[in-house]
DRENSENU-491312 format. One record per atom (N, C-alpha, C, CB): residue number from 0; residue in three letters; atom name; x, y, z. Coordinates in nm, 4 decimals, always signed. Glycine has a CB too. Layout:
# DRENSENU-491312
> k,r,a,u,v,w
> NUM,ALA,CA,X,Y,Z
...
//
This chain:
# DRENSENU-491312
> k,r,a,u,v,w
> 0,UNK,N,-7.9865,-10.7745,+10.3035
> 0,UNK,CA,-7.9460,-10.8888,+10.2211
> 0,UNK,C,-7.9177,-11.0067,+10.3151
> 0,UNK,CB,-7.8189,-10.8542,+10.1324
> 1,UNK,N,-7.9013,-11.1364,+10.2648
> 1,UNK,CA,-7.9372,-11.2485,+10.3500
> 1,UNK,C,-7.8025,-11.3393,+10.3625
> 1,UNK,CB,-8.0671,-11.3326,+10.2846
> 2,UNK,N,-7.7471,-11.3703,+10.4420
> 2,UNK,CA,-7.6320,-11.4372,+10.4816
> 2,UNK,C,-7.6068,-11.5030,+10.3089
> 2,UNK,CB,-7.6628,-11.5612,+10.6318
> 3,UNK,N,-7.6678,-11.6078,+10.2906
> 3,UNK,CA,-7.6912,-11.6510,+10.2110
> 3,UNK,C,-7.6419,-11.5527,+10.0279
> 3,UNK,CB,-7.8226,-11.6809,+10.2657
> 4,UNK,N,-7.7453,-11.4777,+10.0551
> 4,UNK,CA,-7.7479,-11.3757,+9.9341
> 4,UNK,C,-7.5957,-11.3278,+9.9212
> 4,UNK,CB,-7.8579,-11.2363,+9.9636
> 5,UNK,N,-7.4965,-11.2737,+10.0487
> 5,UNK,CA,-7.3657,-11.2353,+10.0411
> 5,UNK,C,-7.2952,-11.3136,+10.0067
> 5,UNK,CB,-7.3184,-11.1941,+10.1308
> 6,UNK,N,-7.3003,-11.4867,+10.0457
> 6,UNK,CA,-7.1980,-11.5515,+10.0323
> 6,UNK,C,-7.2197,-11.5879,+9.8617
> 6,UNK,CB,-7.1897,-11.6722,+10.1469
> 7,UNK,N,-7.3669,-11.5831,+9.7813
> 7,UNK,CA,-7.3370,-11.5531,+9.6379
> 7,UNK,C,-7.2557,-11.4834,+9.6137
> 7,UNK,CB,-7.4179,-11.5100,+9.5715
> 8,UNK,N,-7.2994,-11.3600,+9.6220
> 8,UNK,CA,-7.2365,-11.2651,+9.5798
> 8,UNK,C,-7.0659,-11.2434,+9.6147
> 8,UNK,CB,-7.3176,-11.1682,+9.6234
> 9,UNK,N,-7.0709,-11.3133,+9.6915
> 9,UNK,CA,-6.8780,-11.3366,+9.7016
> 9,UNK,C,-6.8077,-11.4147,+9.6327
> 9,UNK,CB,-6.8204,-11.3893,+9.8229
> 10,UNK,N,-6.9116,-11.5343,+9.6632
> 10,UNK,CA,-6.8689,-11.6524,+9.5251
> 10,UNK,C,-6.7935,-11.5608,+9.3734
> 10,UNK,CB,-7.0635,-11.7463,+9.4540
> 11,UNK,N,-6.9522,-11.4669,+9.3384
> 11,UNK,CA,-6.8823,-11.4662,+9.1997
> 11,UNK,C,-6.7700,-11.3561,+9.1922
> 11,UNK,CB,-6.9923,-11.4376,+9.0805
> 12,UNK,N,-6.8046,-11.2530,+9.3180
> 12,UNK,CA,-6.6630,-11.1761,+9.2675
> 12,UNK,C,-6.5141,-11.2522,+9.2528
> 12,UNK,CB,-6.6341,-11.0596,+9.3764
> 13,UNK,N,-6.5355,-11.3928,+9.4087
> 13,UNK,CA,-6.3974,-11.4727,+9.4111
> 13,UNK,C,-6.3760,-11.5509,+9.2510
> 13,UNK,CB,-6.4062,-11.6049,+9.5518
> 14,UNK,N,-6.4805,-11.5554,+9.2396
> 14,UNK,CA,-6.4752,-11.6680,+9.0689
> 14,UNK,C,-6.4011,-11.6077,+8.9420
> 14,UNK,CB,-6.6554,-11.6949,+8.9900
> 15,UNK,N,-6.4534,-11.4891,+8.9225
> 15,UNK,CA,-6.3878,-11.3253,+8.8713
> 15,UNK,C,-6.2742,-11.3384,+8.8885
> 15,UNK,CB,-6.4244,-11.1846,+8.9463
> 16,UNK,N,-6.2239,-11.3282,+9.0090
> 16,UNK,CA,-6.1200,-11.2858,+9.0380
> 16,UNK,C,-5.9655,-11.4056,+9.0105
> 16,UNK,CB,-6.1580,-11.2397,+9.1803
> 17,UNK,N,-6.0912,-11.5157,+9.0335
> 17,UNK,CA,-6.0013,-11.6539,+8.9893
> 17,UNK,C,-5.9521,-11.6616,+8.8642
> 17,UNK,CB,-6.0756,-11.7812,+8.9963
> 18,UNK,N,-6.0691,-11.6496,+8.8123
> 18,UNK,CA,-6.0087,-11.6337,+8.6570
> 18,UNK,C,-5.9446,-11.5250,+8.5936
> 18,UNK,CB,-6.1014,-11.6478,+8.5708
> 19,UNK,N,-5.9725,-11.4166,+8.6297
> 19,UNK,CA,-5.8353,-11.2612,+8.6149
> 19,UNK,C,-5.7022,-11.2912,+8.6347
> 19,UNK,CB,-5.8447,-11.1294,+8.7403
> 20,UNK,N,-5.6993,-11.3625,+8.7723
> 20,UNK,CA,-5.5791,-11.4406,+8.8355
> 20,UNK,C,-5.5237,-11.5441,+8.7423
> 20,UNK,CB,-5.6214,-11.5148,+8.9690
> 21,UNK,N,-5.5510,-11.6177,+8.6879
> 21,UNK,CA,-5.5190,-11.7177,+8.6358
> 21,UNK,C,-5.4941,-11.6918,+8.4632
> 21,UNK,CB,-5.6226,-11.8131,+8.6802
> 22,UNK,N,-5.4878,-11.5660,+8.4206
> 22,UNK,CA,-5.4589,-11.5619,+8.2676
> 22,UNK,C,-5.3228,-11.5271,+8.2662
> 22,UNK,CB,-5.5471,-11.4574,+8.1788
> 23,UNK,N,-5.2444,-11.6367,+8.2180
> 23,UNK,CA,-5.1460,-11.6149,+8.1605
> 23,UNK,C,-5.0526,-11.6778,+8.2723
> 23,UNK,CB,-5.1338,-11.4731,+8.1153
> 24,UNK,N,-5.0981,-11.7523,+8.3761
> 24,UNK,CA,-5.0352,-11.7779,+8.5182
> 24,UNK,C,-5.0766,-11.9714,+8.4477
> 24,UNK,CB,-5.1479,-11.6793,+8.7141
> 25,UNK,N,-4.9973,-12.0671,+8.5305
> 25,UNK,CA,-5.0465,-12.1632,+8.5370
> 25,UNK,C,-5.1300,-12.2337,+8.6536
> 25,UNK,CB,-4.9666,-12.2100,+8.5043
> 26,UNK,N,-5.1977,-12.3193,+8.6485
> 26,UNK,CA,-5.2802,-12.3739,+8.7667
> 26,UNK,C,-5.2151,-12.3392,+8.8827
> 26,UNK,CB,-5.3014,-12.5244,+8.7672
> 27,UNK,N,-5.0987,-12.3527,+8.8560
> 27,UNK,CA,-4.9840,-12.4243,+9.0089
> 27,UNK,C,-4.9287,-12.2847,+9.0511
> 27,UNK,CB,-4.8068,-12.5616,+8.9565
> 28,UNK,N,-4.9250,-12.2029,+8.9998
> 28,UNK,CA,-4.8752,-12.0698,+9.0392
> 28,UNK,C,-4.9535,-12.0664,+9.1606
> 28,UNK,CB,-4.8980,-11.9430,+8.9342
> 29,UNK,N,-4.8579,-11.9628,+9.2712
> 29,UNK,CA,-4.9287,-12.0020,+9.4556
> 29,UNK,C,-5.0020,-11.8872,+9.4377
> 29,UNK,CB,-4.8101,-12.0003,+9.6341
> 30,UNK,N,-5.0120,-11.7900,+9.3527
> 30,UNK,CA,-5.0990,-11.6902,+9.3165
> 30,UNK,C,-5.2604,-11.7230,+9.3397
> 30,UNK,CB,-5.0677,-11.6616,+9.1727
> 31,UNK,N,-5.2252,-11.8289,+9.1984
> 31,UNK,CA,-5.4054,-11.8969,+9.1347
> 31,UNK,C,-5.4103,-11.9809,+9.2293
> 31,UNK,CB,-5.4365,-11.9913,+8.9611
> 32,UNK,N,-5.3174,-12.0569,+9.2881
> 32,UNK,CA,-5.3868,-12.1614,+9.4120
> 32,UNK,C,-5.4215,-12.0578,+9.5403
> 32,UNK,CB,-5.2547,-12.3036,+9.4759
> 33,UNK,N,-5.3617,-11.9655,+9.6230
> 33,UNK,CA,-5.4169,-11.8544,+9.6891
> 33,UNK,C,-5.5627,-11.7922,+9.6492
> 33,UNK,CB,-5.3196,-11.7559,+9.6739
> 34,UNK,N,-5.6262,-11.8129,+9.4927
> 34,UNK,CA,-5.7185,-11.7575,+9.4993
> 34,UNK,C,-5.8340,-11.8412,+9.5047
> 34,UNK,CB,-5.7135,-11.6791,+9.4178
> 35,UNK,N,-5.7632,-11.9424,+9.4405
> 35,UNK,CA,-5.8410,-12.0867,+9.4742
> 35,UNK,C,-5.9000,-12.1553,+9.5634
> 35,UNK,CB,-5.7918,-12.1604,+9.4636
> 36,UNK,N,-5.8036,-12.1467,+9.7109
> 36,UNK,CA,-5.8370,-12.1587,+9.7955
> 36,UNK,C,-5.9196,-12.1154,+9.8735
> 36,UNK,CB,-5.7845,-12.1635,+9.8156
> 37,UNK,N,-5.9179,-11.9240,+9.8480
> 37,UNK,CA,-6.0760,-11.8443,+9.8779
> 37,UNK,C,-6.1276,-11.8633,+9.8357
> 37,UNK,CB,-6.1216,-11.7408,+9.8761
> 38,UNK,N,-6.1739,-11.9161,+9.7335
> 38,UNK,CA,-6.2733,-11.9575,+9.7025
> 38,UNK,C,-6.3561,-12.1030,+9.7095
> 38,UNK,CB,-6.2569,-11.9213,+9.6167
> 39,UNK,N,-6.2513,-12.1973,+9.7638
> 39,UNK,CA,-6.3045,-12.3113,+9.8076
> 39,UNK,C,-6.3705,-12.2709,+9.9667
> 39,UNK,CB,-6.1829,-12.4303,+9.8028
> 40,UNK,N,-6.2920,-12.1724,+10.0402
> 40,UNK,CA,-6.3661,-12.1719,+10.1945
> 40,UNK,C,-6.4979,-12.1225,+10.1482
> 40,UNK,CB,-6.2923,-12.0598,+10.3282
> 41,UNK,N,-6.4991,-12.0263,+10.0629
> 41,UNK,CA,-6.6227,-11.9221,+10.0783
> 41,UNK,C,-6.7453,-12.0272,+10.0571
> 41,UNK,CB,-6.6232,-11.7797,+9.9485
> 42,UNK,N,-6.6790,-12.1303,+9.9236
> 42,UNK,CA,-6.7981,-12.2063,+9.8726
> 42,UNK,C,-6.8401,-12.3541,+10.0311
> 42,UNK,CB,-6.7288,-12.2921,+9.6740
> 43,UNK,N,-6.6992,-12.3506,+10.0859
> 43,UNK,CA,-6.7158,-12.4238,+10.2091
> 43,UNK,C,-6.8506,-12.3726,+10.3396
> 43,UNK,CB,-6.5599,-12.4087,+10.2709
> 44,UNK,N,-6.8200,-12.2375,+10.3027
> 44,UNK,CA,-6.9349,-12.1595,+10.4144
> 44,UNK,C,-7.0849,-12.1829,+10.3625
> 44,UNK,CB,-6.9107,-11.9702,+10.4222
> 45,UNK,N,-7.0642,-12.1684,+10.2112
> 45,UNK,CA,-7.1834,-12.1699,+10.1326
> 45,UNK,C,-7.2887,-12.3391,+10.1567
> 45,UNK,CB,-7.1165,-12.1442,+9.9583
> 46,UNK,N,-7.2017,-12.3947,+10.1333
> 46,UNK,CA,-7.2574,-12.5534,+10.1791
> 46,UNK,C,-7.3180,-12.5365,+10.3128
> 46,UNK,CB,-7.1280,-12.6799,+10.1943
> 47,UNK,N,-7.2586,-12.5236,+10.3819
> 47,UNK,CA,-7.2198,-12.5483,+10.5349
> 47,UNK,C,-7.3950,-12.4650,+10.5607
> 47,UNK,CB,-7.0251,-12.4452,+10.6142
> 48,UNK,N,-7.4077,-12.3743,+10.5648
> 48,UNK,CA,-7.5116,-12.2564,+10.5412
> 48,UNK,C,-7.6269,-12.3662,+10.5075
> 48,UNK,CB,-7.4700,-12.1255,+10.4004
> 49,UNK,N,-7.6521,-12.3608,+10.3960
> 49,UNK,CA,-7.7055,-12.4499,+10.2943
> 49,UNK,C,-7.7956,-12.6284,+10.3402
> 49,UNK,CB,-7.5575,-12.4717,+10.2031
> 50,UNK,N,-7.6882,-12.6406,+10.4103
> 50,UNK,CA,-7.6873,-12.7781,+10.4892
> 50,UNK,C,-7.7642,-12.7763,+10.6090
> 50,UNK,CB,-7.5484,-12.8211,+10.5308
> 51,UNK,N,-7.7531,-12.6462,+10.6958
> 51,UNK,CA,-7.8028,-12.6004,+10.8388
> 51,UNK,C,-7.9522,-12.5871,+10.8004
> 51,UNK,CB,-7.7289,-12.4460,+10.9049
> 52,UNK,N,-7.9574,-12.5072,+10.6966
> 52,UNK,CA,-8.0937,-12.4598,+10.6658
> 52,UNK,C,-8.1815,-12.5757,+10.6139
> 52,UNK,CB,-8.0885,-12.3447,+10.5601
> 53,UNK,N,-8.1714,-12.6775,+10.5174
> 53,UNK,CA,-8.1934,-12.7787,+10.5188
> 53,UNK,C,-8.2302,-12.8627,+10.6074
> 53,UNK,CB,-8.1344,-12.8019,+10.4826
> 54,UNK,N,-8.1922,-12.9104,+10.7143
> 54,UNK,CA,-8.1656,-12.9208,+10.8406
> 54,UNK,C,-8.2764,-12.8927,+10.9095
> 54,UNK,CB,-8.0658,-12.8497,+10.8774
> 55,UNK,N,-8.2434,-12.7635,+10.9372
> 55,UNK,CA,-8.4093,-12.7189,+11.0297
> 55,UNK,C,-8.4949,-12.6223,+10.9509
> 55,UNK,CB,-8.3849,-12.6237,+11.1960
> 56,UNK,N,-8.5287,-12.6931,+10.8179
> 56,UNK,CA,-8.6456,-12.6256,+10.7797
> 56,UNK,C,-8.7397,-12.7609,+10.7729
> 56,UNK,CB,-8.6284,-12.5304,+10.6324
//
C-alpha cells in the first residue's frame, strides 16, 4: 500500500473517530479538540505528500 493510500486510510478512521468523540461532548471539550487536532496533522502530512508529488511529477 502507498504512503499516500495509508494516510487515506487514517484520515477516515481519525474522521470516525472524530465524530464518535464528539457525540454528546461539545466542540470545546479538550477531548474533541485532542481528536481534532490528529486529525488536522494527519491531513497536514496528507497535503504536504500531495504537494511533493505534484512538485516532481
Amino acid at each position: 500500500m502507498s504512503e499516500i493510500s495509508e494516510l487515506i486510510e487514517r484520515i477516515e478512521e481519525l474522521r470516525l473517530n472524530m465524530i464518535k468523540t464528539k457525540e454528546g461532548r461539545a466542540y470545546t471539550d479538550p477531548v474533541v479538540v485532542a481528536a481534532s487536532q490528529e486529525l488536522d496533522h494527519v491531513l497536514d502530512l496528507y497535503q504536504e505528500m500531495l504537494m511533493k508529488k505534484a512538485g516532481n511529477g
